[in-house]
C-alpha positions in Angstrom: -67.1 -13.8 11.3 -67.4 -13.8 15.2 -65.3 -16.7 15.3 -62.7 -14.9 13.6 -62.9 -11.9 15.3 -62.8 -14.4 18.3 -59.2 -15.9 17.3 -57.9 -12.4 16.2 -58.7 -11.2 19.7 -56.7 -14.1 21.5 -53.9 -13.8 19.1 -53.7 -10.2 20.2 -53.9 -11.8 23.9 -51.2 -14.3 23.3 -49.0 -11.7 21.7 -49.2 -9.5 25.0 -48.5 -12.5 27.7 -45.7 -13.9 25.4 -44.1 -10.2 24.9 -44.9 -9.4 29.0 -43.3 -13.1 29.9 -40.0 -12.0 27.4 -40.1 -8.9 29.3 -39.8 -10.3 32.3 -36.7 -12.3 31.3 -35.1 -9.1 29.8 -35.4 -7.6 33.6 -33.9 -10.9 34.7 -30.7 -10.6 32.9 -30.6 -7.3 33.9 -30.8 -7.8 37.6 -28.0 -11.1 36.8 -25.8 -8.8 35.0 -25.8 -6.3 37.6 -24.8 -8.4 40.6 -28.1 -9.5 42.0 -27.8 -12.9 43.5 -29.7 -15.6 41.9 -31.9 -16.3 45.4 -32.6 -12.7 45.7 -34.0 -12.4 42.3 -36.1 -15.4 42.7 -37.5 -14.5 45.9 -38.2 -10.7 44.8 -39.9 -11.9 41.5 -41.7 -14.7 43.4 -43.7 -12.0 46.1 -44.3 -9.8 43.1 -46.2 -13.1 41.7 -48.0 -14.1 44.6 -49.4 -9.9 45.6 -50.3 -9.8 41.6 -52.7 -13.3 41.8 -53.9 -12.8 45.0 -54.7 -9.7 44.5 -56.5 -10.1 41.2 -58.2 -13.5 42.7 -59.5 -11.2 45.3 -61.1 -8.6 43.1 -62.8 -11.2 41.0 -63.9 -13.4 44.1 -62.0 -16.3 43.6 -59.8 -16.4 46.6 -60.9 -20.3 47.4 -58.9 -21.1 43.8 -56.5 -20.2 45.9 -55.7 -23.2 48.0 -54.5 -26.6 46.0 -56.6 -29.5 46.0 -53.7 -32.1 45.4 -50.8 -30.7 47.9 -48.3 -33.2 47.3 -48.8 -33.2 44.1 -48.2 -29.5 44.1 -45.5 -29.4 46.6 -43.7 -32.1 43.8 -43.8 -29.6 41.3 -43.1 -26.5 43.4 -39.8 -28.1 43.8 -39.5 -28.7 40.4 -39.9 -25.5 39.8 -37.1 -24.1 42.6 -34.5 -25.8 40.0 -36.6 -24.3 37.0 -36.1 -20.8 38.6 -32.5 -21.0 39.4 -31.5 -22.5 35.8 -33.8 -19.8 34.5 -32.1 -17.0 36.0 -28.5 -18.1 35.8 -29.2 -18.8 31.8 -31.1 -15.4 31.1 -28.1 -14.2 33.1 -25.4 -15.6 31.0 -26.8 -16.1 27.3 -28.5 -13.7 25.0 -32.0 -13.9 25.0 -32.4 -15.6 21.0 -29.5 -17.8 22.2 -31.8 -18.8 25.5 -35.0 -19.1 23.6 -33.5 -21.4 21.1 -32.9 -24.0 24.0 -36.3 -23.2 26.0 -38.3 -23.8 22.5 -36.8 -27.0 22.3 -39.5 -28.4 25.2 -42.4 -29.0 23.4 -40.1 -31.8 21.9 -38.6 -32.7 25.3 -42.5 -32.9 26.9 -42.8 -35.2 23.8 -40.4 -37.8 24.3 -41.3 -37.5 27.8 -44.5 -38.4 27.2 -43.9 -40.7 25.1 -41.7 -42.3 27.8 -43.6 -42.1 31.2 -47.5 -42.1 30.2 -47.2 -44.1 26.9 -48.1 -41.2 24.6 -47.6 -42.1 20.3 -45.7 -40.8 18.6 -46.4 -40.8 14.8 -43.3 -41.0 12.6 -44.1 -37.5 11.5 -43.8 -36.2 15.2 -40.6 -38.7 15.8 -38.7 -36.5 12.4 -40.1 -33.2 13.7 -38.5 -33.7 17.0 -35.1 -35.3 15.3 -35.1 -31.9 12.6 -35.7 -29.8 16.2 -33.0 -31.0 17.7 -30.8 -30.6 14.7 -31.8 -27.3 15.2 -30.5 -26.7 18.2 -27.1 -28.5 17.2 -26.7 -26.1 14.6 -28.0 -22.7 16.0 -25.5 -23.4 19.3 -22.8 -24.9 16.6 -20.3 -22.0 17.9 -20.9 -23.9 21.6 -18.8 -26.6 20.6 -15.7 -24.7 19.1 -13.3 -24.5 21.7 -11.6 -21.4 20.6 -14.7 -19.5 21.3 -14.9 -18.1 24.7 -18.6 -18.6 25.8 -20.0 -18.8 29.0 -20.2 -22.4 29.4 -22.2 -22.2 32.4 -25.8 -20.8 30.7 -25.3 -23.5 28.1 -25.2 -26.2 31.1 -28.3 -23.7 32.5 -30.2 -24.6 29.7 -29.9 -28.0 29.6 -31.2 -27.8 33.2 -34.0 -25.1 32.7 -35.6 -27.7 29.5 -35.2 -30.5 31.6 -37.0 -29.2 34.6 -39.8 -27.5 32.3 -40.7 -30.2 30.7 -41.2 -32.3 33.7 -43.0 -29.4 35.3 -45.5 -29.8 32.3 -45.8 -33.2 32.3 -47.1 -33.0 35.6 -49.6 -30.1 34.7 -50.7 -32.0 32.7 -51.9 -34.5 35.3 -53.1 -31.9 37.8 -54.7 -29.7 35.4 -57.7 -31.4 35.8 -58.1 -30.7 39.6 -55.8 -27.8 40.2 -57.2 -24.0 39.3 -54.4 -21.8 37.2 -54.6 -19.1 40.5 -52.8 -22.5 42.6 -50.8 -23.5 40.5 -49.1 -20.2 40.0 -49.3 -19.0 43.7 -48.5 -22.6 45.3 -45.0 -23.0 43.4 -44.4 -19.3 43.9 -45.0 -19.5 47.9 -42.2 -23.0 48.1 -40.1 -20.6 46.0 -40.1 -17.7 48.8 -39.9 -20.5 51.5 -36.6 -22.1 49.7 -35.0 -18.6 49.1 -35.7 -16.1 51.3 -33.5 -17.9 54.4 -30.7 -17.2 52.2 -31.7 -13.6 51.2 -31.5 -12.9 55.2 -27.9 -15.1 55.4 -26.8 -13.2 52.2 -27.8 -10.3 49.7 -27.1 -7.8 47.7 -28.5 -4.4 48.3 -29.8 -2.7 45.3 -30.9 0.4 43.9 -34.2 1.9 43.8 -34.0 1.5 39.8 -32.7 -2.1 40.2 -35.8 -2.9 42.4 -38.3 -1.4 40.4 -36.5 -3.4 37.2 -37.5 -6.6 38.9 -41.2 -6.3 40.5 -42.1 -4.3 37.0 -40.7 -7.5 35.3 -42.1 -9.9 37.8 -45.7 -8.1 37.6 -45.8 -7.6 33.7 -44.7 -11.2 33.4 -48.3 -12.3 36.2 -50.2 -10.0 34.0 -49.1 -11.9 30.9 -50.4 -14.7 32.2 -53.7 -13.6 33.0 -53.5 -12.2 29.2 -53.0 -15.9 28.5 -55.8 -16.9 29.8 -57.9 -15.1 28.3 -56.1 -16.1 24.9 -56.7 -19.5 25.5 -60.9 -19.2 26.3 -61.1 -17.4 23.0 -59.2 -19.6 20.5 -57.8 -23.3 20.5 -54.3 -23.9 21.8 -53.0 -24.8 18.2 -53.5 -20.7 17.2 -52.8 -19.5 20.6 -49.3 -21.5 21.3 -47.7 -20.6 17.9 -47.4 -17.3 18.9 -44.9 -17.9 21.6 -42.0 -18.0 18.9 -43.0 -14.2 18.8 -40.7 -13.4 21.2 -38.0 -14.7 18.8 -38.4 -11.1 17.2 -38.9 -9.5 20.6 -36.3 -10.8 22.3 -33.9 -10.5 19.3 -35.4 -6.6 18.7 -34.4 -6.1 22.4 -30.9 -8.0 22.3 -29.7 -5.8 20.2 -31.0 -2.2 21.3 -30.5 -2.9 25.3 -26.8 -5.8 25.0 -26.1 -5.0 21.3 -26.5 -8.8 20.8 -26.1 -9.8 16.9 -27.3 -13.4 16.2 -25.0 -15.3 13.7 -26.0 -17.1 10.8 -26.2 -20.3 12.1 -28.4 -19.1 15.2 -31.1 -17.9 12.9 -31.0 -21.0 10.5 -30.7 -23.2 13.6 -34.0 -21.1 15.7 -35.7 -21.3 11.7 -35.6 -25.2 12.1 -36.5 -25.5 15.8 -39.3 -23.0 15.2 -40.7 -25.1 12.0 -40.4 -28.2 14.1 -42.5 -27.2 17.0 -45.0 -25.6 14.3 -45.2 -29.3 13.5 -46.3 -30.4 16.6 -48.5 -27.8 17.7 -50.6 -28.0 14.5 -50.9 -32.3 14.9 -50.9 -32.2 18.8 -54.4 -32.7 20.4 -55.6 -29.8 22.2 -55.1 -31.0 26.0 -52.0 -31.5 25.0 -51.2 -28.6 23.4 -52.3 -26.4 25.8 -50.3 -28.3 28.3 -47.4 -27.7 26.7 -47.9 -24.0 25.7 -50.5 -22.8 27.9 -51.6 -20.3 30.6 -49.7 -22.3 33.8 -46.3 -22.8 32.7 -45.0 -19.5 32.9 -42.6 -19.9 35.8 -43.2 -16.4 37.5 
């Protein structure tokens, strides 16, 4: 019973940091739609993240988690991460949200081939038609992408490609430095290259914005840091295989707020194609190990 109790509380967990993270991304559109260069978005979002870690490092006396053990290692993936959080915001920026997610849930099966590729990971022929009926998926929800008398914003599609690429070898790396890096350096590390990267062009060119605009961006940016403390504690209470499933929840939250905030109306063949992509990477969570899964799903990835 106190194992269940356990697993209900993480879910609960999970389902804040996932709905906090799709928040965040909701105030990133926003801030793209309005105007907001993509560098002065990043670099706001990226001192909202480090002040929010530091902060709560501080209170819980944890300030040496702080500093990185393997620097080039980190300073790898921190630039990783600097194409991660341009595609991010120029796709959030450009596509509706379900449209986005149905890319971005697509990496579990990217980090998978990946894998499979560069450390010599098997893959069982169950996984190998998972990943095939995922990608399928995709074909089919972003069908409309390849008719040419549609007028779509090609640009987020070729965001998308980049943000999945990026993200999954972002992970694959975490999942190498996980075992000597703490979650508080791995989020503040990439987050401090960011502000290095961007804020010389903030100074050379920006935007100014409105007091509304401004508080849009570091409420997004310090909801989506609290989710990922939420995260965290989702994943000490429960495995990664009932934790990560509940990241397709913001399937319903970002389509919920699509439509109420852009009036954004998926199409037929974006919810079939999102029902197949979600089914697949069900798949692969439930028959992944749980290092793996919670490498591929878990507390560290979130990019701010």
């Amino acid at each position: 019973m106190a194992r269940s109790s356990s697993h209900l509380v993480a879910i609960g967990y999970a389902l804040a940091g996932f709905t906090s993270w799709m928040i965040c991304d909701a105030c990133i559109k926003h801030a793209g739609q309005a105007g907001i260069p993509v560098h002065q978005i990043v670099a706001l979002l990226s001192m909202v993240t480090v002040l929010v870690v530091v902060v709560v490092a501080w209170k819980r006396g944890r300030l040496q988690a702080l500093r990185p053990c393997r620097v080039k290692a980190e300073i790898i993936r921190s630039l990783v991460q600097v194409g991660l959080a341009v595609a991010s915001v120029v796709m959030f920026t450009h596509l509706p949200l379900m449209t986005a997610y149905a890319g971005v849930f697509t990496a579990p099966m990217v980090i998978s081939l990946l894998a499979f590729v560069f450390l010599g990971e098997r893959l069982h022929r169950n996984q190998v038609l998972a990943i095939f009926a995922g990608f399928m998926g995709v074909l089919i929800a972003l069908g409309r992408f390849w008719d040419s008398s549609q007028n779509l914003p090609g640009i987020g599609y070729l965001a998308m490609l980049v943000d999945v690429l990026f993200f999954s070898i972002s992970m694959l790396l975490v999942r190498v430095m996980s075992r000597s890096e703490t979650d508080e350096s791995m989020v503040v590390f990439p987050a401090l290259v960011r502000i290095a990267v961007f804020m010389p062009f903030c100074f050379w060119h920006s935007v100014p914005m409105t007091w509304e605009q401004v508080a849009w961006l570091v409420g997004g940016g310090g909801i989506a840091t609290l989710g990922w403390l939420a995260m965290n504690m989702a994943y000490r209470r429960a495995p990664a295989a009932t934790v990560a499933p509940m990241h397709y929840s913001q399937i319903l939250t970002g389509a919920a707020v699509g439509y109420v905030v852009w009036g954004d109306v998926p199409s037929w063949n974006l919810i079939l194609g999102i029902g197949i992509i979600v089914a697949a990477g069900l798949f692969l969570a439930r028959h992944a190990s749980r290092p793996v899964a919670a490498a591929v799903e878990g507390p560290s990835t979130e990019l701010f």
